[in-house]
N, C-alpha and C positions, 0 to 999 in steps of 0.2 A: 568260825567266821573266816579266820585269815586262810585256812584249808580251803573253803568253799572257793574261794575267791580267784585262788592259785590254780583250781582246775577249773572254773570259767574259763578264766587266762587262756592256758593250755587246750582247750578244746577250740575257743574262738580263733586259735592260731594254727588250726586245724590239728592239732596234736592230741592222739588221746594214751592210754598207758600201755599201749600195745606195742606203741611205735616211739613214745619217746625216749630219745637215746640216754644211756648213762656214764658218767661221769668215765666208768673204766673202759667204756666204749670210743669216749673221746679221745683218751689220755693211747690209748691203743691204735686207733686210728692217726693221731697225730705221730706217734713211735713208728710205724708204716710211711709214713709220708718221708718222717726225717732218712729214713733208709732208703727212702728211693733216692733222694737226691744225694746222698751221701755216696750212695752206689755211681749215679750220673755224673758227680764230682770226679769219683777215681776211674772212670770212663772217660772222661773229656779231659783229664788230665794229671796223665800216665806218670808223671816222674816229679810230683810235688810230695812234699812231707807228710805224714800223718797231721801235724799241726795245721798248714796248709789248708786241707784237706778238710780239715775242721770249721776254719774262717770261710771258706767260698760254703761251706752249707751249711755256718751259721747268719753269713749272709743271703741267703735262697732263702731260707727258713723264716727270716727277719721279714724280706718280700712276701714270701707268701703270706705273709698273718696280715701284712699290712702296719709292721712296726719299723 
């Protein structure tokens, strides 16, 4: 029943199991995202710390999730 119910769900959300994404999907796409800005980070500025470095794209990171 609680199966039946979870692919309603999923299908009413137009999502069927072709296309919806998985967990190491997300966790890999999210690992991509932190590298870009990480990357943009030591792009936009050249002469901070590795630590540094860290904080301004764990703050980007924090923005983009929306935390």
């Amino acid at each position: 029943m609680v199966k039946r119910d979870y692919n309603k769900a999923i299908n009413n959300a137009g999502v069927n199991e072709m296309n919806k994404p998985t967990f190491a999907q997300d966790i890999a796409e999210m690992m991509k995202a932190w590298d870009t800005i990480v990357a943009a980070a030591r792009k936009e500025f050249p002469g901070v710390s590795e630590e540094q470095i860290y904080q301004i794209s764990h703050a980007a990171m924090k923005a983009t999730l929306g935390l």
